[in-house]
N, C-alpha and C positions, 0 to 999 in steps of 0.2 A: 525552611531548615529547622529542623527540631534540636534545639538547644540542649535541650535535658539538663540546664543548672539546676542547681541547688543555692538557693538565694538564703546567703547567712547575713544577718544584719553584725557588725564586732559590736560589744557590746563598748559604753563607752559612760559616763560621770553626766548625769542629769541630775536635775533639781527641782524635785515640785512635777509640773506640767512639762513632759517632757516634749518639747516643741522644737530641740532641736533634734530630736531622733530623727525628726523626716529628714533633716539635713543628709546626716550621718548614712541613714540608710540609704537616700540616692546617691550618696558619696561611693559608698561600699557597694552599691549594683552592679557596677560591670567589677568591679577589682574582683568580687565574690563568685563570680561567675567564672571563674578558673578552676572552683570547688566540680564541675559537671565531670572534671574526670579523675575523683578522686574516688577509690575502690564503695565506697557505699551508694554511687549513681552510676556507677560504669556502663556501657553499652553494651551488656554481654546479651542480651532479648535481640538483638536488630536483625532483621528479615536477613540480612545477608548472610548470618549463620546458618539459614537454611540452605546454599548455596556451596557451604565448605565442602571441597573434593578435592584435596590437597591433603596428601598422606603424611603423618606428623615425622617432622627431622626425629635425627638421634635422639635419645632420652640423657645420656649422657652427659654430650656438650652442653646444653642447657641446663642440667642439674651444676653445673662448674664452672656455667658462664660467670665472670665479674660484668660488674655494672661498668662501663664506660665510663669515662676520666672527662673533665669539665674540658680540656679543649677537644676530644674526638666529638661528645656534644655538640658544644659550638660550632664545630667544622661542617658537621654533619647538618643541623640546621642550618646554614647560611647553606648550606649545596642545596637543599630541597626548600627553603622558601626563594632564593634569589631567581631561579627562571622565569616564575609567574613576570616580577615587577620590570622584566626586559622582555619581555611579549610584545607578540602583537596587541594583544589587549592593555597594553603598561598603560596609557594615555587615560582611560577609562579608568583604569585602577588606581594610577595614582593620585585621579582627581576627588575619587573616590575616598582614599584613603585620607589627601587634604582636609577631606568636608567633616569624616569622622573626628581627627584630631583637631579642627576649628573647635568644633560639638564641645570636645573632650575638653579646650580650654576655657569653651562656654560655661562648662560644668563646675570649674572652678574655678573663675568667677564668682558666680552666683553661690558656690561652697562661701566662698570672702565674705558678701553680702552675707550671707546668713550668719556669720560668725559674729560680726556685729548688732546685728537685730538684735539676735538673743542674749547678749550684752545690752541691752538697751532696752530690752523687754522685760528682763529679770529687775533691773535697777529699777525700773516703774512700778512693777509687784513688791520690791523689798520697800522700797520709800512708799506705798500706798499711796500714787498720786494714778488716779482711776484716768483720768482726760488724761496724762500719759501712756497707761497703759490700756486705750482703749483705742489711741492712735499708732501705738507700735503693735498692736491687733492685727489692724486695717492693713498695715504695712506687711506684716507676716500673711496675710490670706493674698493678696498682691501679688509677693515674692514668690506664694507657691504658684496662683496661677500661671506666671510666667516661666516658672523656673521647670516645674514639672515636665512642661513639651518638649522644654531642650535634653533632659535626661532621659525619656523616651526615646527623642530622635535619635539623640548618642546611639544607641543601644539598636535602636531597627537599621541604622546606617551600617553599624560593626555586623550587623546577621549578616547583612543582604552584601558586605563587602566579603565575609568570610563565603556563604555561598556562591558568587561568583569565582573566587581566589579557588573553592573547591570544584568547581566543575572544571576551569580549566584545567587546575590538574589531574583530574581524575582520567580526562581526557589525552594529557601529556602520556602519563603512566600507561592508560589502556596502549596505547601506541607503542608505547615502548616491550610494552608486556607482549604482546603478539606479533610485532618484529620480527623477523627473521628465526622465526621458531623458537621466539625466548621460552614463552608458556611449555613446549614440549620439553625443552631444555633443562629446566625449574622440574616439570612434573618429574622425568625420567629420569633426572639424576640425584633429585629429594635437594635440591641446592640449598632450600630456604623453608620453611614451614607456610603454609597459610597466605600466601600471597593474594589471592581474593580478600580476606579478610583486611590484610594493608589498604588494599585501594577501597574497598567500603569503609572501615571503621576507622584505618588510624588516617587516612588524609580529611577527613572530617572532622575528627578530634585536636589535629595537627591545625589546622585554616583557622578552627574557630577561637580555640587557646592560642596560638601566633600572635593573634589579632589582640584578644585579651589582654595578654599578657605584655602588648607594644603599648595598650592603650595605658595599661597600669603602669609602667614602666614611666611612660612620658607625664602621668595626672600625676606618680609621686613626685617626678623632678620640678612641676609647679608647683604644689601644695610644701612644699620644702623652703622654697622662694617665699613663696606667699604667706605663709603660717609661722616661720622660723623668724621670721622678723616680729609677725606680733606675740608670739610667744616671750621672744626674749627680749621686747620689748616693757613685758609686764615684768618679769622676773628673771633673772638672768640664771639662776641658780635651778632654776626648774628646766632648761632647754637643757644643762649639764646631766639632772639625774634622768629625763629623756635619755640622751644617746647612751650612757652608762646601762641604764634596762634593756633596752632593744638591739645595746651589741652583745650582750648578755643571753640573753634570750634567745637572738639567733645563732650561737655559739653551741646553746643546749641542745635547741633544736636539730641542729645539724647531727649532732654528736649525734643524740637518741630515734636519731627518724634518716641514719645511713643506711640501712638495707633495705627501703621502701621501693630501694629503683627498681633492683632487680629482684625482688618478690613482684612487682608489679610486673615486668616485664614476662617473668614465669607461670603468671597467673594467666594473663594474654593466654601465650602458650598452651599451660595446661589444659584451657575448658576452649580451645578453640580444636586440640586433640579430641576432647569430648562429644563434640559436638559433631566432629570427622566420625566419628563411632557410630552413632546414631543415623546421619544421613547413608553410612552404609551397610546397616540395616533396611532401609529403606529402601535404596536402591537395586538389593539383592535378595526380598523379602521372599522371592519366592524358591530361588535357592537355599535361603534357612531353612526356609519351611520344609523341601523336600529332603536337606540331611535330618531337621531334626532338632537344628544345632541351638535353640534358644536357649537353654542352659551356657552352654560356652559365649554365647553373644554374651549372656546378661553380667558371665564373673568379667568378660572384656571390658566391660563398659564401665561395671562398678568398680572394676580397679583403675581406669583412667578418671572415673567422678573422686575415687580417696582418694588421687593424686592429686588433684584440683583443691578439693578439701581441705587434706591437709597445707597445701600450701596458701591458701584461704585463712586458715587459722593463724599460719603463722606471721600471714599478714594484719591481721586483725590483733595479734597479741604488740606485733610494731605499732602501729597507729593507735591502741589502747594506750599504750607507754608515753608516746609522742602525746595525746590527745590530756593527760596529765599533767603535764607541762603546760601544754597552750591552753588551756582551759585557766588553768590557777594564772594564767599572764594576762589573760584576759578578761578576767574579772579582778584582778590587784586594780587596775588602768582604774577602773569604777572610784576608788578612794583615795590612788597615790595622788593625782594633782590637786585634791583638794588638800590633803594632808598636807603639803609642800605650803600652799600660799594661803590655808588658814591663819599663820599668826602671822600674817601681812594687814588679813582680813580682822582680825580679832583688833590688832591693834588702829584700824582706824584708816590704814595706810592704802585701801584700796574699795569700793564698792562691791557689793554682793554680787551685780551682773558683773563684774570684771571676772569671779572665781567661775562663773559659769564659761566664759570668756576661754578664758586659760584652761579647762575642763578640754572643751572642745576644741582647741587649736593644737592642747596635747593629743588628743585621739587622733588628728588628721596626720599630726608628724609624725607619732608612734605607728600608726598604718603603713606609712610610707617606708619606714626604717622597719619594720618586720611582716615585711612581704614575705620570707623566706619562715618567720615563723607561723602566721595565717596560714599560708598557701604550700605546708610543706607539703603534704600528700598530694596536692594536685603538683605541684613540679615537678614529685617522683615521677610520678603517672604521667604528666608530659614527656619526660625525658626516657622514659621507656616507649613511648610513642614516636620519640626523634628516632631514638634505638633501631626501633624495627626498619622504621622507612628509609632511615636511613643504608641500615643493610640492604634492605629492598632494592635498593639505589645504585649502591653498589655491582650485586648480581645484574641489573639489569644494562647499566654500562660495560659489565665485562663481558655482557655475552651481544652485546651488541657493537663493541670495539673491535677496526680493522685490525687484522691480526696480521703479524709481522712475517718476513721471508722464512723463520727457522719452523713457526707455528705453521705456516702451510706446508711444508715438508713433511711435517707429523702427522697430517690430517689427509683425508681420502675427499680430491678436488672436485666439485663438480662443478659445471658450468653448461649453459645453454648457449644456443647457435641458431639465428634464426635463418629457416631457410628463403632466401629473396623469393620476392613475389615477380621477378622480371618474366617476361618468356622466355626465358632459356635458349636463346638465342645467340650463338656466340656471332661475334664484331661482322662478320663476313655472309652473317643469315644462313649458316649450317647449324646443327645441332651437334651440341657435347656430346664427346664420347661415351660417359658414360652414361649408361639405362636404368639405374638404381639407385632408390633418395635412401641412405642411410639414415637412421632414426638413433641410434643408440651405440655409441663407442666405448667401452670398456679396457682400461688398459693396466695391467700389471696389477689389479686391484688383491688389496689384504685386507679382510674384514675382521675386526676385532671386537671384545665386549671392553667397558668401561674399566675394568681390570686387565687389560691388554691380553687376553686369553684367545689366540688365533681362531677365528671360525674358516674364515675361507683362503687360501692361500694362491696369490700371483695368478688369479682371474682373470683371465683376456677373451673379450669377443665381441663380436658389433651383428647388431639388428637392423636388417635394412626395413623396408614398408611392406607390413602383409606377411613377415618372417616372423609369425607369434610362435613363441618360446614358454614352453613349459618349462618350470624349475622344479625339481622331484630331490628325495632326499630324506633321509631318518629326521623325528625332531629332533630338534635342539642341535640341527648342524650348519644352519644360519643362513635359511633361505629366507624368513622374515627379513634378518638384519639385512641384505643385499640390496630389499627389494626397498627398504630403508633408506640406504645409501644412494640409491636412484631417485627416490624421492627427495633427496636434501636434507632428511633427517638424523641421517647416521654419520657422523664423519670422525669412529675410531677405527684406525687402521690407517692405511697408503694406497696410492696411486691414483688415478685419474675414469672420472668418468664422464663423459660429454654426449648430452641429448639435441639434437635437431629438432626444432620446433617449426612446424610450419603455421605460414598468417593463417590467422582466422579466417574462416570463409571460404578455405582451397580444398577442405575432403567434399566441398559440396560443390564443386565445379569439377569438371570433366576435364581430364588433362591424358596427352597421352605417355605409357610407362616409360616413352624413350625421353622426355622432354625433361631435364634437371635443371637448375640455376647452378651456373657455376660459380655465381658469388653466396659463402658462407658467410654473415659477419656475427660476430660475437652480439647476444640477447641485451647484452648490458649496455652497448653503445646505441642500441635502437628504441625500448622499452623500458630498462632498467627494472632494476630487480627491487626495489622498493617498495611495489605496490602492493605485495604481499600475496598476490594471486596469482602467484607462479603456477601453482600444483592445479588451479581450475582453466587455465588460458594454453595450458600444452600438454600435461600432464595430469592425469588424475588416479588417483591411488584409491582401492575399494578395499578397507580390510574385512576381514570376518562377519566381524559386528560393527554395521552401520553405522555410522552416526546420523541419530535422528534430533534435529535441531528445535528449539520449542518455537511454535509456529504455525499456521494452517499446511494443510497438505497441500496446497499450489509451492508456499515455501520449500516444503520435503521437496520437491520435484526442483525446484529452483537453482538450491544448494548446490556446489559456491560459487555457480557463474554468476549468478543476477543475484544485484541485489533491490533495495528500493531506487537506489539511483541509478541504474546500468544503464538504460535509457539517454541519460545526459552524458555518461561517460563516451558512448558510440559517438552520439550528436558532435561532442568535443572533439574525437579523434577523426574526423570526417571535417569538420570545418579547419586542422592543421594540415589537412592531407589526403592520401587518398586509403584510405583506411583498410583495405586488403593489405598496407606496407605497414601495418600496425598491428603487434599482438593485441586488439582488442576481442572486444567478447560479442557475439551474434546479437540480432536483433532477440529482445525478447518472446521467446514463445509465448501464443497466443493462446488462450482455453482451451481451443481446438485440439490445438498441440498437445496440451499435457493430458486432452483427454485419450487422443490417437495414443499418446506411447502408453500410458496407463493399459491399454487395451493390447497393445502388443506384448507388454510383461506378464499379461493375462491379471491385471490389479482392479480393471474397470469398477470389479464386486466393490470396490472403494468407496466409491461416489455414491452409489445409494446405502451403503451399512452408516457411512460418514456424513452425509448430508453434504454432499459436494465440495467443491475442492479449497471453500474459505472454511470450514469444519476445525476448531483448533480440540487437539487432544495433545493427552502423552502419550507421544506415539512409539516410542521405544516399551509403552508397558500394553497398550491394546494392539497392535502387531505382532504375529509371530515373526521369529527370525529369518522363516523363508518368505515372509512377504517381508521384511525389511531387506533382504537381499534386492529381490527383485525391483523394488524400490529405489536402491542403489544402481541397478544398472538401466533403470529409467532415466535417473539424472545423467547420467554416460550417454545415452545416447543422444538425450537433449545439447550438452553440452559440446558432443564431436570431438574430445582432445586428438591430438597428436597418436600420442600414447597412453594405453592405459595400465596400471598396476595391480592388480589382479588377487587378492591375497585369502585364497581357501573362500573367496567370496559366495561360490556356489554349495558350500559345503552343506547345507540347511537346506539343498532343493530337491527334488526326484530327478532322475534323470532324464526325463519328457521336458522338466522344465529348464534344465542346466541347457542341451541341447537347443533349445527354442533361445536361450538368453545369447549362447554362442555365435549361433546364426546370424542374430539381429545386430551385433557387434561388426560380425563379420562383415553381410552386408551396408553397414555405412561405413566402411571405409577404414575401422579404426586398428591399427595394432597394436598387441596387448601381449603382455609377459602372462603370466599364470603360476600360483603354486597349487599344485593339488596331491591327492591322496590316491586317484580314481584312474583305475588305467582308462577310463570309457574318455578321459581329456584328451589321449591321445591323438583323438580324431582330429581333435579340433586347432592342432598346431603343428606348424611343420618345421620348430627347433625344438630339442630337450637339451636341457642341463640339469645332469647329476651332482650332486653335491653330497659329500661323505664326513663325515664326525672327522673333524683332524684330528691328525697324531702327532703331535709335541715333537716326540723325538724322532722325528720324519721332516726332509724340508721338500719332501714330495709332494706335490699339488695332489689338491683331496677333491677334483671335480673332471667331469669330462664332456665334452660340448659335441651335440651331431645333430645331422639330420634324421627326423622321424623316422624315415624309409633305412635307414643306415642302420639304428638302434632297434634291440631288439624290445619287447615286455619288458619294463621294467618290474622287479618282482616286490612289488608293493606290501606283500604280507609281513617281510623283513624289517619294516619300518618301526 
């Protein structure tokens, strides 16, 4: 784990040979190390920023955001540190966490020990008694050899406890984030800014500062114990102008260093919008190129970098302010404890190592009591890093909370159904009456945008097996979003949608069309809808543009049935049962396989331009779109769904090769919706659905449902 401190020593009252500085500065090591996220070491370089593709929230909100109030803070850390420590993992962590705070009370210890020494080293230097101070030498080179490994260990134990504390969560988080469509959820409705950037940079930042700042927390409550007795031991009047200064002091501090949180916060923000700019450049460099458009790129950019900037500056003009203060606080410390107990000293009343003494037991209390002035900028900066995650936090519980009786009224249901693997056998060994596996039921459905703007109105019809359905339609009259709401992704609008999902392993056996199971049960009580691969085990949706996942092209072809472990997942659902009664996923294809489909998308030219099928490119950028199609309906036919989702997929092909991809569809078994542009689709489907621009002030349904043979041309140039 890369730390990225910045290791400040506080400066502190020596004498001569400064030989307690090494104290001092192993004292101040980890407390110092809270400094790593304060605005002049921030992690704004981290590889993850090459990764932002998360379109920036409002400009507004955030320009008027308030910083958060000390208990939402609070609330908000204890929600996102308390899950790690009731884990699975707790037992490991908090043995962990014991050994650090042992370490930590090691540390000060041997702080105590030294505090003496150097009272005892110094009065052998002032008295000039050389065989004393040639044995409190000995004693100091001793103290360090042993004392050094323990503040070391402190310090490797706190990494390696915060890198474990982060991986779990990062893991928690990824889970939560790609759940039940949170990620599409976040992207499509701008819910939150930058949420990649959350799980790389702020739970990293979050784990390692937590940690810090528990360890600081508990070293000041001993060094308080332990130093405030010898402090006021020597002088009672100097423990007095201690707490006087450092209530003082963090009084100021507070005052002059209030708007660090949320300059911090917006800083995040700003140059993580910047950096959204630039990757989308990148990504569409070849579109610039062909408008032109590098002028307009470059005023977008350099107006969200002055945004950054300026808000940079005005961060800098705060912690200038702030760092005027803590500067002159921190060098007073240098002469106020000597100033206090020199005419103790003058008068006879104490030895020379005693003012040394008192020097340094003031430094350790004064640390302890202005933690908030040391460390204001980094506690801004942590608490804009509680900020995010915590929001983060938030979104991701609401969109993953079961939602109540009135909330599913408002929302368009869907639900899968799996169709039994029995032999359709009714009790008496006659077959059911009926001869047709419905695949898809649509009932009463309204289809809406995010602004409740009607697209499709009281939609009803059902899909049986091999009834592939073309969807036609002017754009922008919401044949996407339908096909959407089939997929599980859409759910603005009402009514009900229910897909029949047959086991895996049944388009590949021979059945005959009179033979149905008469028992339906509901997907959830058999499968359960958790495993997040609904859309690759029954269902698979092809939009436009493919997604090409980073990867070798055995991967491209994989995507999303198999993954590295699919293999064990089969094994698992085979030793519970008998695994035709289980939505799992086929045996992995074999090389064979992926070279045979390759060959039948006509893609084989792959394998040798690629260097075979472990070849890892960017294959969204050496691809064209019609081999990325085609590519797509490789994986379709590897994978065999149920049903497939169809969306202008073939839009990028000629028609020798649209026709060849239909066929192959055709032939293995699968049934498939379609939207297209192309009257020449027609062939290849024997429902249409028209769909038409609603009219508001109409409560007339804006669509009509037939058979091909029934419908005439659709007249396509209208569109």
């Amino acid at each position: 784990m890369v730390t990225q401190a910045k290791l400040v020593v506080e400066p502190h009252f020596s004498c001569g040979i400064t030989v307690s500085t090494l104290e001092s500065s192993l004292k101040f090591g980890h407390r110092s190390s809270l400094k790593f996220h304060s605005f002049t070491t921030r992690r704004r370089l981290s590889l993850a920023a090459e990764a932002e593709t998360t379109p920036p929230g409002p400009t507004n909100q955030d320009e008027q955001r308030k910083p958060p109030d000390l208990q939402t803070l609070t609330g908000r850390f204890w929600k996102i540190a308390v899950p790690y420590w009731s884990s699975d993992d707790k037992v490991q962590a908090r043995l962990q966490l014991a050994a650090v705070f042992a370490l930590t009370l090691g540390t000060t210890g041997i702080s105590v020990g030294f505090n003496f020494l150097g009272r005892d080293f110094y009065n052998a230097l002032a008295n000039k008694d050389q065989e004393q101070f040639t044995k409190q030498l000995l004693y100091y080179l001793a103290a360090f050899a042993g004392g050094i490994p323990i503040f070391v260990l402190r310090d490797y134990a706190r990494e390696k406890l915060a890198l474990r504390w982060r991986s779990w969560m990062t893991s928690y988080y990824m889970e939560r984030y790609l759940k039940n469509k949170t990620f599409y959820k976040i992207q499509s409705q701008s819910t939150i800014d930058n949420p990649d950037q959350r799980i790389v940079d702020d739970l990293s930042s979050f784990t390692g500062t937590a940690l810090s700042f528990s360890l600081t927390l508990f070293n000041a409550a001993i060094d308080l114990i332990s130093f405030s007795n010898i402090l006021y031991g020597i002088y009672p009047p100097l423990f007095i102008v201690l707490l006087a200064y450092s209530l003082g002091g963090t009084a100021i501090s507070i005052f002059l260093g209030r708007g660090l949180v949320g300059l911090n916060f917006l800083q995040e923000k700003k140059e993580a919008d910047f950096r959204y700019g630039l990757v989308r450049v990148r990504e569409n460099a070849e579109s610039i190129a062909f408008y032109g458009g590098e002028e307009n790129e470059m005023q977008l950019l350099l107006s969200r970098f002055k945004s950054a900037f300026e808000n940079l500056n005005q961060l800098l003009i705060s912690s200038r302010n702030l760092e005027f203060f803590t500067s002159g606080y921190r060098y007073l410390i240098q002469i106020l404890p000597a100033a206090v107990v020199a005419p103790m000293y003058f008068s006879g009343k104490i030895e020379f190592g005693v003012v040394n003494q008192s020097a340094s037991a003031f430094n350790h209390i004064l640390g302890d009591f202005s933690l908030i002035v040391y460390q204001f900028q980094a506690i801004s900066a942590f608490s804009a890093v509680i900020d995010r995650l915590g929001e983060f936090d938030d979104v991701l519980d609401s969109s993953n909370r079961k939602k109540g009786d009135h909330d599913l009224k408002e929302e368009i249901q869907l639900s899968f159904c799996l169709i039994s693997c029995s032999n359709g056998l009714q009790s008496n060994g006659s077959m059911p009456l009926s001869s047709r596996v419905k695949l898809l039921d649509v009932e009463q459905l309204t289809v809406q945008t995010p602004s409740k703007a009607t697209l499709i109105k009281d939609l009803s019809f059902e899909i049986y097996e091999k009834d592939h359905l073309l969807v036609t339609g002017p754009s922008g009259s919401g044949k996407t979003s339908l096909l959407r709401a089939v997929a599980g992704l859409w759910n603005f609008g009402s009514g009900a949608i229910t897909i029949y999902v047959r086991p895996r392993g049944e388009l590949d056996m021979p059945h005959s069309p009179d033979v149905i199971s008469s028992q339906v049960t509901s997907i959830n009580e058999i499968i359960g809808d958790s495993t997040g691969r609904r859309n690759s085990e029954g269902v698979i949706f092809l939009p436009q543009k493919p997604y090409m996942v980073l990867g070798t092209l055995r991967q491209q072809l994989l995507y999303p049935t198999w993954t590295e472990d699919s293999d064990n997942v089969v094994d698992d659902a085979k030793q519970s049962g008998d695994a035709r009664c289980v939505n799992v996923r086929p045996n992995r294809p074999t090389s064979d396989d992926l070279i045979q489909v390759l060959n039948d998308v006509s893609l084989r030219h792959l394998l040798s331009r690629f260097d075979g099928l472990d070849s890892t490119y960017e294959w969204s950028s050496v691809l064209s779109l019609g081999e990325q199609q085609r590519l797509a309906f490789a994986r379709l036919l590897l994978a065999k769904p149920t049903l497939a989702l169809l969306d202008e997929s073939t839009s990028a092909l000629d028609e020798a090769n649209e026709a060849r991809l239909y066929q192959l569809i055709q032939a293995a078994g699968i049934t498939y919706i379609s939207i297209g542009h192309r009257s020449t689709l027609y062939k290849y489907h024997k429902k249409v659905l028209h769909i038409s621009t609603a009219n508001t002030a109409s409560n007339q349904r804006n669509w009509s449902f037939k058979n091909v043979g029934e419908d005439s041309i659709y007249d396509f140039s209208k569109q």
